[in-house]
C-alpha positions in Angstrom: 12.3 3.8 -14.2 11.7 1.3 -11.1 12.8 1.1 -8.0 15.8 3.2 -6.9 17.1 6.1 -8.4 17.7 9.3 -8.0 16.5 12.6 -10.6 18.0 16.1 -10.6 16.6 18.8 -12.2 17.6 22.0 -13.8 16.8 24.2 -11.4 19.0 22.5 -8.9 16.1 20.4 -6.9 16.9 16.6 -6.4 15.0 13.5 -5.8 16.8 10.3 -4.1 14.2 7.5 -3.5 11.8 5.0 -5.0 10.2 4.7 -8.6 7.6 3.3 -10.4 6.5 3.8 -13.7 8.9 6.5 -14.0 7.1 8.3 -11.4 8.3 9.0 -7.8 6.2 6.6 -6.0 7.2 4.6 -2.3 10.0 6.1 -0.3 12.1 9.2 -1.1 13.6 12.7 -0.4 13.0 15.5 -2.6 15.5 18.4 -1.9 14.2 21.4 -3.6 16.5 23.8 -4.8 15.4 26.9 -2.3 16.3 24.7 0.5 12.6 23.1 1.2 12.9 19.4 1.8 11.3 16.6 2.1 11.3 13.2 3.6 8.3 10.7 3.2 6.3 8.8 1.6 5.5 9.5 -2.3 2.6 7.8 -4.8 2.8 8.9 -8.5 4.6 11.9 -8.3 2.8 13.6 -5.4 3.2 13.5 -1.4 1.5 10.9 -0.3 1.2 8.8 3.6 3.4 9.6 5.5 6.3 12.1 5.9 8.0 15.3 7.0 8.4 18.6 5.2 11.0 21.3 6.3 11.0 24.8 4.8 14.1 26.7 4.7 12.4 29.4 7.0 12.8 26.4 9.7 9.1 25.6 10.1 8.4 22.1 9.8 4.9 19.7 9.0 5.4 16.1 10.5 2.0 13.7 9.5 -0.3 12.3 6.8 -0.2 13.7 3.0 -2.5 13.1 -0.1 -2.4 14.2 -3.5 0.7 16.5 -2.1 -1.0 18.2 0.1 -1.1 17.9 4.5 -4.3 16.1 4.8 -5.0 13.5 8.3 -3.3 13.6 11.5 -0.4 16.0 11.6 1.8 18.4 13.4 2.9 21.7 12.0 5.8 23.7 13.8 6.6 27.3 12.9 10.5 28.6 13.2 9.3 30.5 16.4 8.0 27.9 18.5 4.4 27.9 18.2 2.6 24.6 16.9 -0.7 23.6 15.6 -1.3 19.6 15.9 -4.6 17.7 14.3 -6.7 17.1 11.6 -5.6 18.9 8.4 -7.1 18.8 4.8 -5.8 20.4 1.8 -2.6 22.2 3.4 -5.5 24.0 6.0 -6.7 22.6 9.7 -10.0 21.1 9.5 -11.6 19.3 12.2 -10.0 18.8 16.0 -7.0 20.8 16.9 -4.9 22.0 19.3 -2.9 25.3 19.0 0.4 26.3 21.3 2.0 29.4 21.9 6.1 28.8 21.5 6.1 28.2 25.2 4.0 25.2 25.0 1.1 26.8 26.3 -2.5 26.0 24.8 -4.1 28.8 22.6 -6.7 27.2 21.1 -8.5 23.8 21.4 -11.6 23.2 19.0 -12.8 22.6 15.8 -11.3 24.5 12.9 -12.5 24.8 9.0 -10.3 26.4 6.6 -7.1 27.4 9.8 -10.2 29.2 11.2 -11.4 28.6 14.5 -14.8 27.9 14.8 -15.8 26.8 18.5 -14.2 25.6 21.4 -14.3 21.6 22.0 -12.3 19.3 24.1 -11.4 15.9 23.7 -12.5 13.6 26.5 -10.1 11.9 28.5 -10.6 8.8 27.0 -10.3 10.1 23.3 -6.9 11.0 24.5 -6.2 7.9 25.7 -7.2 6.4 22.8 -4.8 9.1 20.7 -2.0 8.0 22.6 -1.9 4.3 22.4 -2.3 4.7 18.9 0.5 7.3 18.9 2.5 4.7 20.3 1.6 1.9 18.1 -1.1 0.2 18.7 -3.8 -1.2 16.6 -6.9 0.4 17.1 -9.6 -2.4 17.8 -7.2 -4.9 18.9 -6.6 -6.2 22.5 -3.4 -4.3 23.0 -5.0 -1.1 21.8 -7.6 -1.4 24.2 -5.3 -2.9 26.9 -3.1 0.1 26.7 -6.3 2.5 26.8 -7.7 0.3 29.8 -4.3 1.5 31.6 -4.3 4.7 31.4 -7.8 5.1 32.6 -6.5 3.3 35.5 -4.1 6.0 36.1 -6.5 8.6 36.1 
């Protein structure tokens, strides 16, 4: 199979999107058949890029996948309220993060290995700066990025 199509399967899970090589592979949602979904990117078979996961118990990951796993920049949201937004590898945070209490309250802000927090470390303002003008679309390294950077420091 290439290009469109869609696959259901036995158990009552379904895929709607792209194929290649008879293997999911560019854009697609795979509804699995406990209610899990997701929306996003795919490359042979697997999560891959970008895309958003919802499990049934309502808590949601919206970021960067490999290999079917959350691995880059991403935002995980629990049923309850509480968040946990940064770097993630292999399902776990790993690197920069920020955790918040349901009422959008920081818990943590630091480095993490493994969901562990290790030590406390904040970003810089313009680091966060930087995140949000990429956030909104701009090209690191190009003149807009650093326009848009340049203005918010002006702000400050």
């Amino acid at each position: 199979r290439n290009g469109q199509g869609t696959d259901t399967y036995r158990d009552g899970s379904k895929y709607v999107g792209e194929f290649k090589d008879d293997k999911k592979h560019g854009q697609g949602t795979y509804t699995h058949f406990n209610g899990d979904n997701y929306v996003g990117n795919f490359r042979d078979n697997n999560r891959n890029g970008q895309g958003t996961y919802t499990w049934a118990s309502g808590d949601k990951y919206v970021g960067e996948w490999k290999d079917g796993k959350q691995h880059g920049q991403g935002t995980f949201t629990f049923a309850y309220g509480s968040k946990w937004v940064g770097a993630w590898e292999n399902n776990n945070l790993n690197g920069y993060a920020i955790t918040y209490y349901a009422d959008g309250s920081i818990n943590q802000e630091g480095i993490f290995k493994d969901d562990v927090f290790l030590y406390t470390q904040k970003k810089s303002k313009l680091d966060k700066h930087k995140d949000f003008c990429e956030e909104i679309g701009f090209t690191p390294k190009t003149e807009g990025f650093g326009n848009c950077v340049l203005k918010l420091m002006d702000k400050d």
